[in-house]
Backbone bond lengths (Angstrom), bond angles and torsions (degrees), N, CA, C in turn:
res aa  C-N    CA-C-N  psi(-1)  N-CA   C-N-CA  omega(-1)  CA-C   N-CA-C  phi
1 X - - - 1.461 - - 1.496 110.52 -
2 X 1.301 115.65 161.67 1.589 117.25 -176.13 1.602 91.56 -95.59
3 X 1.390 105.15 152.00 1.536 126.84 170.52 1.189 103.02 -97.56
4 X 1.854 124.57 -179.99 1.564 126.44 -137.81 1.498 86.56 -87.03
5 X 1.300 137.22 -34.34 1.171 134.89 166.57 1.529 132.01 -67.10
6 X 1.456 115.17 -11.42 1.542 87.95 173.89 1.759 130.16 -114.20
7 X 1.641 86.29 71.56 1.133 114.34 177.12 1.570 118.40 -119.76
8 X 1.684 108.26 -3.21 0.957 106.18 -172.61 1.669 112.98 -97.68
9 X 1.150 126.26 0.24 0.976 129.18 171.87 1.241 137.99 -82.42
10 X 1.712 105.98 -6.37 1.284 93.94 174.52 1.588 147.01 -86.37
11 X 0.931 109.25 28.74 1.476 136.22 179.45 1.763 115.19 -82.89
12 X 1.113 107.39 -53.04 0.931 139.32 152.62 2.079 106.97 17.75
13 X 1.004 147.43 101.82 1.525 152.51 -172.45 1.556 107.64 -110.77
14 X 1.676 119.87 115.96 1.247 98.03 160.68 1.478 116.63 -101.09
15 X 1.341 97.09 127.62 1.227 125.59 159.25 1.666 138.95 -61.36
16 X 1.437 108.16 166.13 1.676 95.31 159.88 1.787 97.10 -134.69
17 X 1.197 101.81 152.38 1.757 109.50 172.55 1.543 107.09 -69.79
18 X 1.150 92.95 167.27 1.826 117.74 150.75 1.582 118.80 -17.57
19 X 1.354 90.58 -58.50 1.898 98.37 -164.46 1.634 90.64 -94.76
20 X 1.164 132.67 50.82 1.288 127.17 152.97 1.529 129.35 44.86
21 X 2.143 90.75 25.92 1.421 97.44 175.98 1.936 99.45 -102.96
22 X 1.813 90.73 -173.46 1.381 97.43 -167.77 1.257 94.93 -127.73
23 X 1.145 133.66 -178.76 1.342 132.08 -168.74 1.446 125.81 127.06
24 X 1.469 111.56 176.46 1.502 140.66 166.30 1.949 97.77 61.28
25 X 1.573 98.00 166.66 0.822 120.60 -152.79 1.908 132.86 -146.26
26 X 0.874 121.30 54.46 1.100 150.83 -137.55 1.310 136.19 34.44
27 X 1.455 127.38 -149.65 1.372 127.27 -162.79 1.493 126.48 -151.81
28 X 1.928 104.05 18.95 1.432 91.04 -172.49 1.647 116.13 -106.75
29 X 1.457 113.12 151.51 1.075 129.97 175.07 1.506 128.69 -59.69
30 X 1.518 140.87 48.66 1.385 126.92 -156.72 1.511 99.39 -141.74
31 X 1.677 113.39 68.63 1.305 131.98 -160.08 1.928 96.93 -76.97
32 X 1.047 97.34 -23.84 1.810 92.38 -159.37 1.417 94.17 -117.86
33 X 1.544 145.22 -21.42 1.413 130.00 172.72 1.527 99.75 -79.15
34 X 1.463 139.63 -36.59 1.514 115.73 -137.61 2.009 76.35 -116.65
35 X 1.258 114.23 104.86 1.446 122.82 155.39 1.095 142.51 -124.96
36 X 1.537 104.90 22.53 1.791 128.68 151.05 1.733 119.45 -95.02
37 X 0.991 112.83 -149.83 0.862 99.37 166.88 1.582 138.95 -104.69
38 X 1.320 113.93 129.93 1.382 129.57 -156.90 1.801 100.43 -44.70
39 X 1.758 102.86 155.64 1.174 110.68 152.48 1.508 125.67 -90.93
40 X 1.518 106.74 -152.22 1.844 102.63 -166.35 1.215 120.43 -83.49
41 X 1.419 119.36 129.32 1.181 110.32 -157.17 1.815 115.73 -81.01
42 X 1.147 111.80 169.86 1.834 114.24 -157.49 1.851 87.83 -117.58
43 X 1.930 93.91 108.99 1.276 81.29 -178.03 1.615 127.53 -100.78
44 X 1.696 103.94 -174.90 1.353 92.58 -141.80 2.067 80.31 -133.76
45 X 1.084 99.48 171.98 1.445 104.73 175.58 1.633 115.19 -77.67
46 X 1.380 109.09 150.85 1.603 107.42 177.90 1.640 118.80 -39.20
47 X 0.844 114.80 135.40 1.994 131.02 163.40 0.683 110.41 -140.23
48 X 1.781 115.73 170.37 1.465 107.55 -168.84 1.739 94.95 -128.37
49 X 1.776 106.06 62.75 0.790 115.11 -152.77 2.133 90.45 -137.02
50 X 1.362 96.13 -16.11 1.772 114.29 -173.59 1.746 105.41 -88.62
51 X 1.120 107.29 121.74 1.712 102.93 168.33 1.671 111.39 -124.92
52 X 1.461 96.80 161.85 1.672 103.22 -161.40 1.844 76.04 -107.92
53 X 1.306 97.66 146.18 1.717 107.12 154.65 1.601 118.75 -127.31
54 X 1.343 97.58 113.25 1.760 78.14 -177.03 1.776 118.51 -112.09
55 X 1.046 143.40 -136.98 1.670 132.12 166.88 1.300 96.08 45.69
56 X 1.763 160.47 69.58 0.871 158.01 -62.97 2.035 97.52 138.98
57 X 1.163 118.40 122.95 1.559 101.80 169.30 1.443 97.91 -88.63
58 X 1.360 99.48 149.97 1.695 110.64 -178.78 1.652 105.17 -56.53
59 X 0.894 136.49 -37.58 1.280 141.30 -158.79 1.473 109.52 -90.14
60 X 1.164 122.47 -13.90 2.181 130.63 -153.79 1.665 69.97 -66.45
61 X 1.914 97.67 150.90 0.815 128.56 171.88 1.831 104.00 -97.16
62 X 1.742 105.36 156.53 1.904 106.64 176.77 1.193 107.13 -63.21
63 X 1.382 111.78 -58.11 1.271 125.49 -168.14 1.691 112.03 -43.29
64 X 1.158 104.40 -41.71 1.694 95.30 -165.18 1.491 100.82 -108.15
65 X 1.459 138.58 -4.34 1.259 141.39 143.21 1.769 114.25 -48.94
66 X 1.477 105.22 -58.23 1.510 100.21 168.42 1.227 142.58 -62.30
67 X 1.668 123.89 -24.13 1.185 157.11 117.34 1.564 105.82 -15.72
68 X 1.301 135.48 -60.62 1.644 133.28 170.05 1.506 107.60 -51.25
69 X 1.702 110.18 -55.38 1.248 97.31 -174.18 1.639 131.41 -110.74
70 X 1.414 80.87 34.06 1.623 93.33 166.60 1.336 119.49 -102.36
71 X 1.519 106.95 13.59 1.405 120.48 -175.89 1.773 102.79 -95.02
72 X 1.090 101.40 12.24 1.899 120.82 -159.96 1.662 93.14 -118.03
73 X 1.217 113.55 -40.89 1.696 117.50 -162.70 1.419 97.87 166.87
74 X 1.906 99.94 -174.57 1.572 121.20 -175.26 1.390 93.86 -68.90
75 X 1.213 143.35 130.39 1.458 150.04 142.48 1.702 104.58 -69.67
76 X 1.235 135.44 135.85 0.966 147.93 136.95 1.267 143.81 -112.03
77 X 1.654 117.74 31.33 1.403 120.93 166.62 2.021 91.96 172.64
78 X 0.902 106.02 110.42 1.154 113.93 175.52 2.234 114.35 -120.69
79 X 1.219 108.35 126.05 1.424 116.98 -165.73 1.602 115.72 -126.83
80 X 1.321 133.66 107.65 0.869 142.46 163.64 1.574 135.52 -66.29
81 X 0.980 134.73 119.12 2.101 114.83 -158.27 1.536 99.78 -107.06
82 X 1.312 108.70 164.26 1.477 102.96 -169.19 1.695 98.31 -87.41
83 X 1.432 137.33 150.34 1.452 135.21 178.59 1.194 101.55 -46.80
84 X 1.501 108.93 156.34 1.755 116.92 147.32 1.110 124.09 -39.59
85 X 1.081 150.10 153.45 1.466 145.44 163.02 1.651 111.27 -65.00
86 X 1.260 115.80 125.65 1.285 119.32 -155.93 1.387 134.12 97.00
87 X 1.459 120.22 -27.26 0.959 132.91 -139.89 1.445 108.52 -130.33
88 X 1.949 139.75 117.53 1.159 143.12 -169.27 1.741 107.82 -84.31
89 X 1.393 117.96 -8.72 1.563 104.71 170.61 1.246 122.17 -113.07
90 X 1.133 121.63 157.59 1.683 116.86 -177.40 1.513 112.62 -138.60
91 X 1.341 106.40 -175.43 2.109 92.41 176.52 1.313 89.23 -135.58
92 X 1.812 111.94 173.06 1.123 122.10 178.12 1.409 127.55 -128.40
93 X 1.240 147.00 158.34 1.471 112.80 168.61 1.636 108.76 -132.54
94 X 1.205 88.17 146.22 1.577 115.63 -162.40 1.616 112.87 -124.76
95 X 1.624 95.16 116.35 1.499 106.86 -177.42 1.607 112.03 -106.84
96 X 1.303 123.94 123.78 0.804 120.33 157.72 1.484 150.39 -99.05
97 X 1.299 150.33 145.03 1.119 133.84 -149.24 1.745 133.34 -85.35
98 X 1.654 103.46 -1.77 1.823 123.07 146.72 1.274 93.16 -144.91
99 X 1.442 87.50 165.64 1.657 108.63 179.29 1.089 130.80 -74.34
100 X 1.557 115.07 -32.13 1.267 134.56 148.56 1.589 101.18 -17.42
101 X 1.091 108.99 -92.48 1.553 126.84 -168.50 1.916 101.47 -44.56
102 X 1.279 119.22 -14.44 1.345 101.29 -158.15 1.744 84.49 -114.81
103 X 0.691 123.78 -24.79 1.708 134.93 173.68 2.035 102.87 -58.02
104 X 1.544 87.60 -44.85 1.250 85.51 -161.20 2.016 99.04 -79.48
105 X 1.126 118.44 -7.48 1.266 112.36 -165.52 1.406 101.81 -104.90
106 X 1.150 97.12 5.23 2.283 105.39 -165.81 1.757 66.15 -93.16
107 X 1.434 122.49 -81.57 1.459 109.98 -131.29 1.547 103.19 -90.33
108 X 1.426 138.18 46.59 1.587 161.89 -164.56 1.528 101.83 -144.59
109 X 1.040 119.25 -45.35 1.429 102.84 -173.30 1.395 106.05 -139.62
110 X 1.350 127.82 28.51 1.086 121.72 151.80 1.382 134.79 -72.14
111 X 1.201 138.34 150.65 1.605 133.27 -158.49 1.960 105.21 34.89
112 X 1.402 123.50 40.30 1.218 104.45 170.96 2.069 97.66 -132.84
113 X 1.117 106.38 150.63 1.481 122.33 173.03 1.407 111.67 -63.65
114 X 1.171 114.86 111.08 1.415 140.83 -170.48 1.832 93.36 -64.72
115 X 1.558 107.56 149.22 1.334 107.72 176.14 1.883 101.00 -85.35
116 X 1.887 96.88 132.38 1.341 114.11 -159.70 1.467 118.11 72.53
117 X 1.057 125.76 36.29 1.303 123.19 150.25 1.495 113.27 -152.65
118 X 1.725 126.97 168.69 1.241 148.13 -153.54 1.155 129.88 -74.24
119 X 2.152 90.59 -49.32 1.430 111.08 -155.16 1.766 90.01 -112.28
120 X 1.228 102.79 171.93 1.469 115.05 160.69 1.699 123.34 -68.87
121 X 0.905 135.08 142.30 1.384 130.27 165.31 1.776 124.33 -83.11
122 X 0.924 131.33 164.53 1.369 120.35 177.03 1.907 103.77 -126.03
123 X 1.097 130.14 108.27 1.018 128.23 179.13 1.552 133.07 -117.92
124 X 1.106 116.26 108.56 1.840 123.27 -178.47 1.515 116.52 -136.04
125 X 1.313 109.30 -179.94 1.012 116.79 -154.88 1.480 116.72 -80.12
126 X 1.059 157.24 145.30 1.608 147.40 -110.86 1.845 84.87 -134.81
127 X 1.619 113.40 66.46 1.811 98.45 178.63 1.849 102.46 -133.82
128 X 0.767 88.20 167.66 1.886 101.70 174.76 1.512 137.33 -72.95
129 X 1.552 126.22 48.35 0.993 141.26 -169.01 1.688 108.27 -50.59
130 X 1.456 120.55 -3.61 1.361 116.40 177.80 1.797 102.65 -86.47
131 X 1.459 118.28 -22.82 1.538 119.77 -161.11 1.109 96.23 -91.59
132 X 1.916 128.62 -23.41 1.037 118.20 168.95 1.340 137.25 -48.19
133 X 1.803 115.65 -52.18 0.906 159.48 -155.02 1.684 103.71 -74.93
134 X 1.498 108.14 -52.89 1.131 107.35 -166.45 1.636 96.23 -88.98
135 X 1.483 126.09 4.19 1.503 106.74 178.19 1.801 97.97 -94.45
136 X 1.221 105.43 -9.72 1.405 99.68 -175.79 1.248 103.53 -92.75
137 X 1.451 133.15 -2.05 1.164 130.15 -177.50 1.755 103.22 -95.62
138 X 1.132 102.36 -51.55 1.638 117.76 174.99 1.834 116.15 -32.10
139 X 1.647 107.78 -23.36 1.054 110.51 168.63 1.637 143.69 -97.36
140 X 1.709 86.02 72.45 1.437 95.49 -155.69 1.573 90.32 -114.63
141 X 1.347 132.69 152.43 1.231 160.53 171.72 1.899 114.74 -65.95
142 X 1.285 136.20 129.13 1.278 124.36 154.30 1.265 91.07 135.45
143 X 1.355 141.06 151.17 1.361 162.25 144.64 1.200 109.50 -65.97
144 X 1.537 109.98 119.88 1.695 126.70 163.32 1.434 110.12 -81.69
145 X 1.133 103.04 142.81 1.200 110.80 159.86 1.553 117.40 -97.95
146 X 1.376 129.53 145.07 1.538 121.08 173.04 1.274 102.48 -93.06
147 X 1.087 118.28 168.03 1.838 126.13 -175.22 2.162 98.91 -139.41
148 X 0.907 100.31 103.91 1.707 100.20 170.10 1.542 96.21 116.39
149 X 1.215 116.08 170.85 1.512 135.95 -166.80 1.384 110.55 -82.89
150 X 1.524 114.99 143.48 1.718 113.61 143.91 1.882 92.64 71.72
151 X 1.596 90.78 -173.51 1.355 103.30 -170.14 1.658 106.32 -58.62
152 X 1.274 113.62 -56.61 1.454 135.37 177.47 2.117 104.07 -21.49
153 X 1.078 92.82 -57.56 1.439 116.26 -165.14 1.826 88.25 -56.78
154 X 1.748 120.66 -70.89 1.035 114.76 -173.11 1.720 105.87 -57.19
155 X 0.846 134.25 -56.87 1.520 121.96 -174.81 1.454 114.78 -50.90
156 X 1.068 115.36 -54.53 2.083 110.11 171.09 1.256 99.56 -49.39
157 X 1.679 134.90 -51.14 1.373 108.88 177.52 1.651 140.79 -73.59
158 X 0.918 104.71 -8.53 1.153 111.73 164.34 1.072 123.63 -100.67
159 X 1.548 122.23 -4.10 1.654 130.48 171.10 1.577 105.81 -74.83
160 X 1.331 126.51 -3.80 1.570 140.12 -166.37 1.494 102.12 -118.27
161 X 1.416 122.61 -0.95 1.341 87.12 -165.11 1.894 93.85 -158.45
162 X 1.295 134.78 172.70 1.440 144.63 -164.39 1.454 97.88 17.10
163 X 1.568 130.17 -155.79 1.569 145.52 -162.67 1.263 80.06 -9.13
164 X 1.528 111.56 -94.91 1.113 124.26 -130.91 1.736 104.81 -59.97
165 X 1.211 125.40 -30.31 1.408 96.66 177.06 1.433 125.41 -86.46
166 X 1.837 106.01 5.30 1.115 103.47 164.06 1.264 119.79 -97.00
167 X 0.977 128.81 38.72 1.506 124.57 -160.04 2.097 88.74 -125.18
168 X 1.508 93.07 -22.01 1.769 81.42 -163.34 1.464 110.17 -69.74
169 X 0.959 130.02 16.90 1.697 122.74 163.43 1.106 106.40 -67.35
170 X 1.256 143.27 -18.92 1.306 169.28 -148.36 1.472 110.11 -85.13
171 X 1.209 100.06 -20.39 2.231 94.10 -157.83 1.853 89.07 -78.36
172 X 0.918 142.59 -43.17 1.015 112.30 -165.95 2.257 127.20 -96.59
173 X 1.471 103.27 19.10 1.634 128.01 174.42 1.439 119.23 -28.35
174 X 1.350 111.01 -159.74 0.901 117.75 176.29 1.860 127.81 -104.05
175 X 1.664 83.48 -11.42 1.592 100.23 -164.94 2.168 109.68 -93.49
176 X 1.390 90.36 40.44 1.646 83.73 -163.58 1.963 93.46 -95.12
177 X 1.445 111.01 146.30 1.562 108.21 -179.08 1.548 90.49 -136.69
178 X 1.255 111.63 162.98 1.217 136.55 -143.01 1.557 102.19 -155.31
179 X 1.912 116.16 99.13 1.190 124.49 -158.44 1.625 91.93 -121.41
180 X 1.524 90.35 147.36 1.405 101.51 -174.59 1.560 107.11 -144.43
181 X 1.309 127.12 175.82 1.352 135.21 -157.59 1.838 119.00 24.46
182 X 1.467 121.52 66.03 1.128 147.87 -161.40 1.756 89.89 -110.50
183 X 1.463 110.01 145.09 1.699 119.60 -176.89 1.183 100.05 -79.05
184 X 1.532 128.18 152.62 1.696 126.29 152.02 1.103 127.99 -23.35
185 X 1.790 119.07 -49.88 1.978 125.58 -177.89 1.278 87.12 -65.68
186 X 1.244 150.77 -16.20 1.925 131.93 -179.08 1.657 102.95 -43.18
187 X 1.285 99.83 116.67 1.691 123.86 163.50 1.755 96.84 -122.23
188 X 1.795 88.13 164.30 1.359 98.29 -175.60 1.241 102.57 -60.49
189 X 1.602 124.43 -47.88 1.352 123.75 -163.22 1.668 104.11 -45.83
190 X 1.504 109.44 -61.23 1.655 90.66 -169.45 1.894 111.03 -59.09
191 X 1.110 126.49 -7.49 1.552 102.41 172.27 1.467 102.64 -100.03
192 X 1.034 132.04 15.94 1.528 128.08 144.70 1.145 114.44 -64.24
193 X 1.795 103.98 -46.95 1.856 101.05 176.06 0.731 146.10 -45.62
194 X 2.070 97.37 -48.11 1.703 135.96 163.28 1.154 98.76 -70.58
195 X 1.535 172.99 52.12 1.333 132.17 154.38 1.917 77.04 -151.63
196 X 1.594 124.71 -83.58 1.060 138.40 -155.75 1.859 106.60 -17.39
197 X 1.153 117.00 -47.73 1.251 105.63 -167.12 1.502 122.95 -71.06
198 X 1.541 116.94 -1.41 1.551 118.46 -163.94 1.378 80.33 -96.54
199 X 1.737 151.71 4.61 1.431 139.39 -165.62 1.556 112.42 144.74
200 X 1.121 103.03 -178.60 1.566 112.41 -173.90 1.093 102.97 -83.41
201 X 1.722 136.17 143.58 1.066 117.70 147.87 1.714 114.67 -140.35
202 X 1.252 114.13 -178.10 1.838 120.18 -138.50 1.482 88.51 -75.08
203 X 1.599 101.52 166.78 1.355 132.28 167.74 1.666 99.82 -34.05
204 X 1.093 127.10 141.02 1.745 119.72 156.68 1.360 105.81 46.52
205 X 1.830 100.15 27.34 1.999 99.32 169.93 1.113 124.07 -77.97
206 X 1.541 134.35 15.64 1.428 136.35 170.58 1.412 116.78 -105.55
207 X 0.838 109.19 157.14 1.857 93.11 160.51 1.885 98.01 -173.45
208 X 1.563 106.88 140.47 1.586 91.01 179.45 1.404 80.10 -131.64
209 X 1.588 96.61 147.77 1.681 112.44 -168.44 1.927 109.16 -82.35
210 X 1.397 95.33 117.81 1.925 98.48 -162.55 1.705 95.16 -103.79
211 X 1.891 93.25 137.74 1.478 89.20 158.26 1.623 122.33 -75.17
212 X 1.445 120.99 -161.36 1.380 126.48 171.14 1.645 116.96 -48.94
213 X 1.492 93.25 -44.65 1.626 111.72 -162.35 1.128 115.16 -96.90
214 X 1.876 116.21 17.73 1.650 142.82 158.12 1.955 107.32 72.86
215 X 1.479 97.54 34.20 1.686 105.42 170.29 1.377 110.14 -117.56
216 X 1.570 111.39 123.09 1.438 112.75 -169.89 1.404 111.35 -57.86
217 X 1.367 110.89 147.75 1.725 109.46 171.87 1.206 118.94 -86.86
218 X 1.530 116.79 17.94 1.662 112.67 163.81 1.681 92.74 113.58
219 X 1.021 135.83 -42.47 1.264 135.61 -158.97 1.722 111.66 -123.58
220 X 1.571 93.33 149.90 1.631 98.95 -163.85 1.744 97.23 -158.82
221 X 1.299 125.66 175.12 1.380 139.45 -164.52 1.881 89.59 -159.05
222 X 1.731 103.51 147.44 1.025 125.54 -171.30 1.249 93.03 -155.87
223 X 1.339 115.98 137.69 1.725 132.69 -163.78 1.481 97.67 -141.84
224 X 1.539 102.79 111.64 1.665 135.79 -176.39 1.338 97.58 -93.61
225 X 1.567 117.78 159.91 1.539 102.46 -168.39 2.007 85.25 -114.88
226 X 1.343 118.37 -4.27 1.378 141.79 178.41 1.813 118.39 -99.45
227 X 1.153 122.65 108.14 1.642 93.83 -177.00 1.734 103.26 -83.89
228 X 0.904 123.88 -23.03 1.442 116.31 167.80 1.775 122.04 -40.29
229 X 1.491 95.84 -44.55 1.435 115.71 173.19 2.244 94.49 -59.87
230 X 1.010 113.12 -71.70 1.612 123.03 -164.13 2.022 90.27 -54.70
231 X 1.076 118.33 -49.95 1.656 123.71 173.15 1.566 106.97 -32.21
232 X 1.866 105.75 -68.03 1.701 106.08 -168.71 1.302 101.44 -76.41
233 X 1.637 136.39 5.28 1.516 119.11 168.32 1.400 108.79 -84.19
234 X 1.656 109.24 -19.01 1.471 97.31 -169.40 1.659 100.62 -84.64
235 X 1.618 119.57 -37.14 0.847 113.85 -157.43 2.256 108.52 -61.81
236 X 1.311 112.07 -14.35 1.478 139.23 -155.55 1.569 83.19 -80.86
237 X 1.502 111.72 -68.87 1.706 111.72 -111.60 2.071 87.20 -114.37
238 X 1.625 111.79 -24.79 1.360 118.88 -158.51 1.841 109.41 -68.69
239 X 0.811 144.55 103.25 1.344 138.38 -179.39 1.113 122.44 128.23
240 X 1.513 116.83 11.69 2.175 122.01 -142.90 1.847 76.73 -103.95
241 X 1.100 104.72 137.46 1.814 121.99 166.20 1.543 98.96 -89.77
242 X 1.288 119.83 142.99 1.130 126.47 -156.23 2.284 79.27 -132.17
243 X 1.379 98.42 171.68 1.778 94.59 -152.81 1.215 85.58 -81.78
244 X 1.617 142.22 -33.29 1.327 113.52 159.39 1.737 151.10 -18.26
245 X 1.462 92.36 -33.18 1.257 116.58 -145.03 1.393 142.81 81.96
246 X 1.491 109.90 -16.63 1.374 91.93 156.26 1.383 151.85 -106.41
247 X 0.974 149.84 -178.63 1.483 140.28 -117.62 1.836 101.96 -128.20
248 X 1.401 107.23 114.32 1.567 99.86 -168.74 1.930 102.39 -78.02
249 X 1.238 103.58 153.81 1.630 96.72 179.63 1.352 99.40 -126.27
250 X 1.610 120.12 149.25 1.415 107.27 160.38 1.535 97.41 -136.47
251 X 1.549 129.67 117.84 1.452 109.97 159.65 2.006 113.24 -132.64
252 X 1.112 97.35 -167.37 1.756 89.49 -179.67 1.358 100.88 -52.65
253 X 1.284 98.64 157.23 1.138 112.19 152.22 1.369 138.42 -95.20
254 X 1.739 122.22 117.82 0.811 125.30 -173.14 1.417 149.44 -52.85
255 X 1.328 133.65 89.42 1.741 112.06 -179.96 1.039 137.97 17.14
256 X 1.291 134.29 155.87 1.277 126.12 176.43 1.632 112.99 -97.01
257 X 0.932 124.16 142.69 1.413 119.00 -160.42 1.620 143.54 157.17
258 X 0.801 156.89 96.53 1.638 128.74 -172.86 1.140 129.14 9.64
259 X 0.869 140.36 150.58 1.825 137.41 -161.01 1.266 109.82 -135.73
């Protein structure tokens, strides 16, 4: 159940900063009611106040992960993700409440073995190194020409050519999510709405699965060129009851393979 506070978050816009990162993840205060595991987080614009943890045992509990790094500063929202499928490690993300404190906990326990566990952790700062990349690419010299009509025309041409056609090595990464219980009106455009702002994602990275008679069947895939980026969508959007009643899901997407 939600406590008297977590109602205040839904307002909540994600954003991107200045430096053309993406990131962070909300902002609420409810350190001593919520000590299972957290719901979706209400996101918030980049700071440099968000850290990614990854090398993670699949199993670490929030509670005593936040407890590690509250030995760094005030923690105020700490999130655990469920593993890959297949896979015994996971990452977490951890907001802290100045940067100070989150600066100081990136370069303290980064590459070091967490008390009660094996491996090392890898810890940095929770931002969008794909939005970087492509603004530095974006600054290229010469007049395009478009080839074909209308909007359509400009998007095929530029789906062929600078970022975006370098980006297509990309389709098969780490950042692919896999959305399910989506309404009939689902067009790509609205999961551009829903997804684009947590990071960059690939050429022809949306897609919502259409019947004959052009009404989505509930389910769709969105391809992040970042999985950190595909991580804070699940952690946002995975669990939300929609007025139907049923329950939207978003998680990786799985391999191809036996199930």
């Amino acid at each position: 159940g939600k406590g008297r506070d977590g109602g205040g978050g839904g307002g909540g816009g994600y954003g991107k900063g200045r430096d053309g990162g993406g990131g962070g993840y909300g902002k609420a205060r409810d350190d001593h009611k919520d000590r299972g595991r957290s719901g979706p987080y209400v996101a918030d614009p980049i700071q440099a106040n968000n850290l990614y943890v990854t090398g993670l045992p699949g199993d670490i509990d929030e509670v005593r992960l936040k407890d590690i790094f509250s030995t760094k500063g005030k923690v105020s929202q700490c999130k655990v993700l469920p593993p890959r499928p297949g896979e015994n490690k996971t990452v977490a993300l951890i907001r802290f409440e100045n940067s100070d404190d989150a600066k100081a906990a990136k370069e303290t326990l980064n590459g070091t073995i967490l008390d009660g566990m094996t491996m090392p952790v890898s810890v940095r700062f929770a931002e969008n190194k794909a939005a970087q990349r492509q603004n530095e690419e974006n600054s290229h010299s010469g007049v395009v020409r478009v080839t074909g009509s209308g909007i359509d025309g400009i998007v095929s041409t530029f789906e062929a050519i600078g970022p975006l056609k370098a980006t297509r090595g990309h389709e098969h990464h780490k950042g692919q999510l896999y959305v399910a219980g989506l309404p009939p009106d689902t067009s790509n455009v609205h999961l551009y709405r829903l997804f684009a702002p947590f990071g960059s994602i690939g050429p022809k990275g949306v897609h919502a699965m259409m019947t004959p008679e052009g009404k989505c069947k509930g389910i769709a895939f969105v391809n992040f060129l970042e999985e950190e980026s595909a991580q804070l969508a699940i952690a946002t959007y995975n669990g939300a009851v929609l007025p139907d009643g049923t329950t939207m899901r978003v998680s990786m997407k799985q391999p191809k393979g036996p199930s």
